[in-house]
N, C-alpha and C positions, 0 to 999 in steps of 0.2 A: 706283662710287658711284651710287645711284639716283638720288638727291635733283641735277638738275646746277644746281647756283648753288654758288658759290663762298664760301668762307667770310667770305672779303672783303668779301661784297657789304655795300655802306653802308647805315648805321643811316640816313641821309637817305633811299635809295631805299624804305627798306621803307617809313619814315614819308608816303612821296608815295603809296605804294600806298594808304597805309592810311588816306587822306585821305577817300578815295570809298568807297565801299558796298562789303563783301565781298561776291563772289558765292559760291555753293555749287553742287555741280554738278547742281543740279533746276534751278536759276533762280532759287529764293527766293533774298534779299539779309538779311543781318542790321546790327544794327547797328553804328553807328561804330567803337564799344568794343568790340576784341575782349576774350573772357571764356575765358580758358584756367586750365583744372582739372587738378590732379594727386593720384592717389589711391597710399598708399604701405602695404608692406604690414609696413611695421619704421619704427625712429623715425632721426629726422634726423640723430641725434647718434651716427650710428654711424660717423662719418666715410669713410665708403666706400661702397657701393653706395648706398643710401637718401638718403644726405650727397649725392652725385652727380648723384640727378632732382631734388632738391631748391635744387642749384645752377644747373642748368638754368630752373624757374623763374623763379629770381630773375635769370639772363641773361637770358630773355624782358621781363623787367619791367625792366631795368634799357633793355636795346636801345628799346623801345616805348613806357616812359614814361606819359602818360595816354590812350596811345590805346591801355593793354590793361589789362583788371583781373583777376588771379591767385589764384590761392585752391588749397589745397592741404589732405589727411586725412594722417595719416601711424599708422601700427600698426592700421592697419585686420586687421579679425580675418576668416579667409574665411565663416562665414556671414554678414558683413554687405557682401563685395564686390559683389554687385550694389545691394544699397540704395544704397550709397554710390553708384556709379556712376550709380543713375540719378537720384538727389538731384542732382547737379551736373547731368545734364541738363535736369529738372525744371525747375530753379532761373537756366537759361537758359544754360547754357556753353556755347558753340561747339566748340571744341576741349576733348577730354578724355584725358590721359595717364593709364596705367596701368606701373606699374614693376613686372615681374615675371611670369616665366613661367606662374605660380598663377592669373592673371588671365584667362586665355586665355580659359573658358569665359564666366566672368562678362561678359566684356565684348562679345563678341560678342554675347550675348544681349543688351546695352543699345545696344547700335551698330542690329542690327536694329529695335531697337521708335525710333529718332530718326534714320532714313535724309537729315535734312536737316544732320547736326552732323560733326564728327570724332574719329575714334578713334585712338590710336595705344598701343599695346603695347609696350615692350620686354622683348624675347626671347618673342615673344609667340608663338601656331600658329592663333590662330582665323581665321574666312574673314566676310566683307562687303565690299560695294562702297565702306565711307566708314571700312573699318579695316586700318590699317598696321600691320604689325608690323616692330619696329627692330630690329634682330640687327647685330653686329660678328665679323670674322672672329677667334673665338676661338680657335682652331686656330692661329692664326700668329702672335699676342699671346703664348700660355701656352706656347707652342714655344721662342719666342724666352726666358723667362723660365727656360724648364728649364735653356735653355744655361747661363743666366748660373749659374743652382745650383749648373750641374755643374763648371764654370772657378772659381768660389771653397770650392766644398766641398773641405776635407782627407781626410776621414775617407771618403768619396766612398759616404756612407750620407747620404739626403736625404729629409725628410717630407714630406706633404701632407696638410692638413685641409679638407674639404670641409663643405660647412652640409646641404640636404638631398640627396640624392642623386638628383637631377632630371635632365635631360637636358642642360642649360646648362652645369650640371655637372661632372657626368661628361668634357663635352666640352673643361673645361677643367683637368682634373686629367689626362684623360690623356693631352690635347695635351703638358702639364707635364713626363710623364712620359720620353714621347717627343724631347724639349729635350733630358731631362738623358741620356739612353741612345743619343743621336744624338752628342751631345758627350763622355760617356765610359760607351760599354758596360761596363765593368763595373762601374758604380755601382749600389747599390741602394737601388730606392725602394719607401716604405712610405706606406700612403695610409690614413686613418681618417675617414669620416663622421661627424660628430655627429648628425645628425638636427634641425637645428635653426639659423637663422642669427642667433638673438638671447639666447644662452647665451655669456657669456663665462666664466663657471664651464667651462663641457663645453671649450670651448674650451682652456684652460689641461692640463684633465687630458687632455685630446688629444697636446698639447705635450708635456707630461712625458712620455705613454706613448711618444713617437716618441723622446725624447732617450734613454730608459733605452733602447732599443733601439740606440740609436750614434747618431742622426742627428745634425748639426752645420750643417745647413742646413733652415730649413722655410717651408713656402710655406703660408699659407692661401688658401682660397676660400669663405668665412663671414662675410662681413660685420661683425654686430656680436658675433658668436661668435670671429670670427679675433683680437679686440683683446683677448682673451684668450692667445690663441695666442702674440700678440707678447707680451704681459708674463711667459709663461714664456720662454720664447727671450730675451727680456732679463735676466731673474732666473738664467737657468743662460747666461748669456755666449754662446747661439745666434745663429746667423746667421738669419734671418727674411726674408720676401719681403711687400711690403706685398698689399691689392686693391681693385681701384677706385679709389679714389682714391690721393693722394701721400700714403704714412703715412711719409713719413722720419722726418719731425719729431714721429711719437708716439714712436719708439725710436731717436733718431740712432746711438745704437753700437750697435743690432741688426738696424735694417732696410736689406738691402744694394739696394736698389732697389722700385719696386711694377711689377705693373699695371696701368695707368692707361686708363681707360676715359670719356672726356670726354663723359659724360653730357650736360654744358650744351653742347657744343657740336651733340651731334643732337639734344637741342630745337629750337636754333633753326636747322636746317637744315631738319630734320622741319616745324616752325612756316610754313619762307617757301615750302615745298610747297603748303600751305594761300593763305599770302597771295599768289602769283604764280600761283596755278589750274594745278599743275604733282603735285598730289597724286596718290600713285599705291599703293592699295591693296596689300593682300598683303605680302611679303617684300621689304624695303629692307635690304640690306646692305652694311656698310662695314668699310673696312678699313684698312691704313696709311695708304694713298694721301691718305683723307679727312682725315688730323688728327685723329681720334679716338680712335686708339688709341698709344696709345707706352709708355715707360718713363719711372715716376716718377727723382727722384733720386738719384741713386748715392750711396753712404754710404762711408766710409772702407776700408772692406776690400775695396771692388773697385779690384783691379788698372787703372793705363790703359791696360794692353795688353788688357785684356778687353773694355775700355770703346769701346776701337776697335772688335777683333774685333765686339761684340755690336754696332755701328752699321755696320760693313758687311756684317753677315748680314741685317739690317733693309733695307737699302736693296735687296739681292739676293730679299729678298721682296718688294718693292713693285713692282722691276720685272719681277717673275717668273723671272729668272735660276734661284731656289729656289723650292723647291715643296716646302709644307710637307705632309705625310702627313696622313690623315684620321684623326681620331681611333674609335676602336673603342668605340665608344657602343651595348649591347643596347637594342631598344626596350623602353622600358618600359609596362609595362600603364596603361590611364587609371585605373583603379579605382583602384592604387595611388596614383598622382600625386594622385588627387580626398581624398585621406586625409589630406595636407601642411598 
């Protein structure tokens, strides 16, 4: 883990930090009140990825109380990512979160033009001295996931829907893939992009196309297209895989577990890099180890022998015992990506 403070660390210490004057690393000081911005590129209510930075937030303002004031867009459309972005700067934010790969260029170019504030990106690629980008080791999250597909699939025929077909991705469908074909080669997986992470229409006939093809297990990776996903998988008695957040309880007799991606808690990990002058540009990445990544909760059809299995293959990741395979991600062109 880049960020080293513990997740522990007391709401009182940050509060003593945050008594005196931030510094920033020119030397300028702002003021008492920290002002931290989140720009979102779907809406909040999608319970799961968008749902995720959103909760983060609100753990910074809950941890921080009046010594931080919050403000947050959310369905921001991309010709308006940079306005957006440098409106909260403008408008005096210190720290400014961006949720979303898409963001990359946008915000680099507002990071440069306010060399004295912060930027942080998730799953982000742009470069500056005062911008972080947050990445989770998704490879060994969607790996772990495949397994569990492949130990409760019968029909050993499992889907996958994906939102746009980005590089984040990609890296997380075919880490998926690789789960279920490490756990039973010869199952087979079928994978369908939508083109879009906030269709739950596309979503659904996603769903259906993978069930009429046999599958009995399906995983999305679509945010608020995937709760689509799950309400055909519920409606035809499938087995389903939440993301990003804990979607049990949108489908309790469909969703056999999620991906869980604890957004709020690298806020405010990400956040006490800034408050403890420990900030550190570029690629921060995290993984089991941090707490940020795990397995939402397990739904009735998973076995407790799997349940075990799949927590001692977890802890064999974490201390490297297992080495999860890289996922087989083509690069893809910018031109394209800038078309998203």
């Amino acid at each position: 883990m880049i960020f080293m403070i513990s997740k522990w660390f007391t709401r009182g210490l940050v509060l003593t930090s945050l008594s005196v004057l931030f510094l920033f690393h020119s030397g300028a000081s702002i003021a008492q009140t920290l002002k931290v911005a989140l720009v979102l590129p779907g809406p909040v209510s999608d319970k799961g990825f968008n749902a995720s930075a959103h909760k983060g937030l609100m753990l910074v303002k809950k941890n921080l109380g009046d010594k931080v004031e919050v403000a947050f867009s959310e369905s921001v459309q991309r010709p308006d990512f940079v306005s957006s972005l440098r409106d909260y700067a403008n408008r005096g934010y210190d720290v400014i979160y961006a949720h979303g790969f898409q963001w990359g260029d946008a915000i680099a170019k507002v990071a440069a033009e306010n060399p004295k504030k912060y930027f942080f990106n998730i799953y982000g690629i742009g470069k500056g001295a005062n911008l972080a980008n947050l990445h989770v080791n998704n490879e060994a999250l969607f790996h772990v996931l495949g397994q569990v597909a492949a130990r409760i699939s019968k029909a050993n025929n499992i889907g996958a829907v994906g939102g746009w077909e980005i590089p984040p991705i990609r890296i997380q469908v075919d880490s998926f893939k690789k789960g279920v074909l490490k756990a039973n080669p010869s199952a087979k997986v079928n994978t369908i992009f939508t083109g879009t992470f906030y269709d739950a229409v596309k979503g659904k006939e996603a769903a259906r196309a993978l069930i009429s093809q046999g599958a009995d297990v399906i995983a999305h990776m679509a945010d608020s297209t995937g709760l689509g996903v799950i309400q055909a998988a519920s409606e035809a008695n499938v087995i389903t895989m939440g993301y990003f957040g804990d979607q049990q309880s949108v489908a309790p007799k469909s969703v056999a577990t999620s991906a869980v991606i604890k957004t709020d808690e690298m806020f405010w990990q990400s956040l006490q890099s800034v408050i403890n002058k420990k900030f550190k540009s570029g690629f921060n990445n995290f993984g089991f180890k941090s707490g940020i990544l795990k397995l939402g909760t397990y739904g009735p059809m998973v076995p407790e022998n799997v349940k075990k299995e799949i927590s001692a293959l977890i802890a064999d990741i974490t201390s490297g015992k297992v080495v999860v395979p890289r996922a087989n991600v083509p690069a893809l062109m910018k031109a394209k990506i800038n078309k998203l």
